[in-house]
N, C-alpha and C positions, 0 to 999 in steps of 0.2 A: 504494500500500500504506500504511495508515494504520499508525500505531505502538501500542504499550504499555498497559498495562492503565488509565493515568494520564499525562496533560499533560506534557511536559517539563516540570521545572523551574527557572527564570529564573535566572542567574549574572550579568545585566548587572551592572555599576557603578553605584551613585546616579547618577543624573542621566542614565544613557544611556536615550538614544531606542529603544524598542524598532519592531525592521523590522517590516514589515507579515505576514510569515511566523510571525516571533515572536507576534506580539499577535493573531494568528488562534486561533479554536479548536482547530483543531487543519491540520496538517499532510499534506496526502494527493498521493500520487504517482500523475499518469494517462499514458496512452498519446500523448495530442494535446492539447497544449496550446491551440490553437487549437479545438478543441470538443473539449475537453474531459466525461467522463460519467465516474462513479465507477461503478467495480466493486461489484457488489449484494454482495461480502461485504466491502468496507470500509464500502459505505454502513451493515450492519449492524452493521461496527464500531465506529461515530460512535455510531448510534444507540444499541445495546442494552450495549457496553462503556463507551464513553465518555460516552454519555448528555448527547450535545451534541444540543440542543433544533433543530427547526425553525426557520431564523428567521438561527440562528448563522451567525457569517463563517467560514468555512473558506481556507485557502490550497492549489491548487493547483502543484505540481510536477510538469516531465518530468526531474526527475532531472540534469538540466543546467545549470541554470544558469538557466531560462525559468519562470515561474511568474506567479498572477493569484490576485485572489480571487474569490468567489461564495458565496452565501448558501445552504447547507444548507437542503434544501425536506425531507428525512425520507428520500429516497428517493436515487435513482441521478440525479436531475435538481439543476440548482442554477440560481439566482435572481440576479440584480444581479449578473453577472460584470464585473470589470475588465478593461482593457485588458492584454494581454501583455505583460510584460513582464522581459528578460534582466539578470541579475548576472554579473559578469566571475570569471572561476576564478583563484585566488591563482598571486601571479606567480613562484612557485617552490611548486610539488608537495610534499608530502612524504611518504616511502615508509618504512612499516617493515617489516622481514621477520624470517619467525619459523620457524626450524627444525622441521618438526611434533614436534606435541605430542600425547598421548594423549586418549582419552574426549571429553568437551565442552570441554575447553580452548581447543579453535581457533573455536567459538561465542563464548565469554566474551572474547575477545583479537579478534575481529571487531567484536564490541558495543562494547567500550569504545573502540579506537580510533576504531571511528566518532564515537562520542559526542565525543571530545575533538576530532577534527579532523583525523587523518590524509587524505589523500588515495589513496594505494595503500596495499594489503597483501597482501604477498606469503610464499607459504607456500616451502618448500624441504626437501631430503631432504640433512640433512648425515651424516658416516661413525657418528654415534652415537646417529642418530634413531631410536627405537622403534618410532614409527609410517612406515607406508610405502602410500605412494599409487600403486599401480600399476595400468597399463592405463584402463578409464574409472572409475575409481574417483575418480582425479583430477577429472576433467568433475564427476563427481556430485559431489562435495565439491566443488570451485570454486559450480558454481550453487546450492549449499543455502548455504554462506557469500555469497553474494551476495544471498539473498533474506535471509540476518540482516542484512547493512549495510543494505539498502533501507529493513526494519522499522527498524531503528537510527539511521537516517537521520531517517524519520517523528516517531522519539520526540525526538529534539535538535534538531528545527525546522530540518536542513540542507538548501539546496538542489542541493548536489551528491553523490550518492552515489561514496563512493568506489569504486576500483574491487576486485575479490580476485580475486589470480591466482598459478598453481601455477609455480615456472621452477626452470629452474638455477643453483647457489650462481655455480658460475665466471662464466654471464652476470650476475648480478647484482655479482659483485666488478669485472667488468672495469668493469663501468658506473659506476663510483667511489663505489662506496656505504663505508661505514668498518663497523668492526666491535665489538657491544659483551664489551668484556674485561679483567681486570686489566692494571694499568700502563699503560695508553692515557692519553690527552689527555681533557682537558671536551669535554666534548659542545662545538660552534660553532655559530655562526645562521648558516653556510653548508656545515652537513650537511644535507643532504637526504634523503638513503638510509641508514639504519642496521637493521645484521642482527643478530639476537638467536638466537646458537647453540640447544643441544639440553637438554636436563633432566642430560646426563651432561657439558655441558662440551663446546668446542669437542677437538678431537687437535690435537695440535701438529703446525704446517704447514699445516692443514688450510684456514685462509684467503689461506697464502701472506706476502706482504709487502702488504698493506692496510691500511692506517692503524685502531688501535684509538682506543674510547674509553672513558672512566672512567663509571659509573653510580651509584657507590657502595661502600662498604668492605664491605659485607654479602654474601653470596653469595645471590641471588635467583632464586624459581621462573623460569624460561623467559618466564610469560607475564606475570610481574609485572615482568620487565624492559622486556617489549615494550611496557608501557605507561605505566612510568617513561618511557621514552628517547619516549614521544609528547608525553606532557607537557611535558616538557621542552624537546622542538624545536617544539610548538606556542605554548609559553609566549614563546621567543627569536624567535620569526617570525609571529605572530600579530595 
């Protein structure tokens, strides 16, 4: 799945080397790495959105971690491919999770987490969420969010999509995630999991005795926290 209406664009440092994913034209996710063929409507996305020329080096992705490049022929075929080849997955995951939210909210908080660097996203139904994912409503919403991290994925040059997935607050507290809220601790480079309550505020108890932490003195939308608190643990561990 190819990305966006426009290139990522470039955040290195002076002086850093850009990867071969980066310095490609663009970004695209296939089935088989190993033979690899683009889907006729991302190849029309190169083509007639992107307006990447005939000729251009493209980087292929399966989403894992495995990825090669190959010269854009116009069409679903590619030209000069490289050898395959695998990047290692960061040696600590990191999960944010976000109480649902209403509307397109859970679009814009998938986008941007990807972009910054999370690894999971995990949505949940806490006692004062609005929205409510029942029966397969769930499924449908888990795989429409997951075909925005892939797109999202496309646009920020990454080669691992993370993953989106619907669970339980209490499986997710036991699993020693912390929680973002007044009077808690800094954020640490050895959180991994942090949950970002409902639009009305967690209920008191309602996470139990789980370690909180501080995000700021302001009181923040829902989905502006969830991506405060990614920046942040992407910034401490990155």
């Amino acid at each position: 799945m190819s990305g966006g209406d426009s290139p990522a664009t470039a955040t290195a440092s002076p002086g850093h080397i850009a990867s071969p994913w980066h310095s490609a034209a663009a970004l695209v996710f296939v089935d088989d790495i190993d033979i690899p063929r683009l889907d006729p409507a991302d190849a029309h996305h190169l083509s007639r959105v992107l307006r990447i020329r005939a000729g251009s080096t493209i980087c292929l992705s399966d989403g894992d971690g495995s990825w090669r490049t190959g010269d854009f022929d116009g069409s679903s075929a590619l030209d000069r491919m490289s050898e395959p080849a695998t990047e290692s997955r960061p040696s600590m995951p990191l999960t944010v999770g976000l109480a649902l939210v209403k509307g397109e909210k859970p679009e814009l908080v998938v986008q941007k987490l990807t972009e910054i660097g999370i690894d999971r996203i995990v949505f949940f139904e806490s006692r004062r969420s609005v929205a409510r994912w029942k029966g397969d409503k769930a499924e449908r919403n888990v795989d429409r969010l997951a075909r925005v991290a892939a797109s999202a994925s496309s646009q920020s040059r990454r080669l691992f999509i993370p993953t989106v997935e619907f669970a339980d607050l209490a499986v997710l507290l036991e699993s020693g995630a912390v929680v973002a809220d007044f009077g808690g601790r800094q954020l640490g480079p050895d959180d991994s999991t942090v949950l970002i309550g409902p639009e009305g505020g967690w209920e008191p108890g309602e996470y139990g005795s789980a370690p909180t932490v501080y995000l700021g003195s302001n009181v923040l939308r829902a989905e502006t926290a969830a991506i405060s608190a990614a920046v942040r643990m992407c910034s401490m561990t990155r």
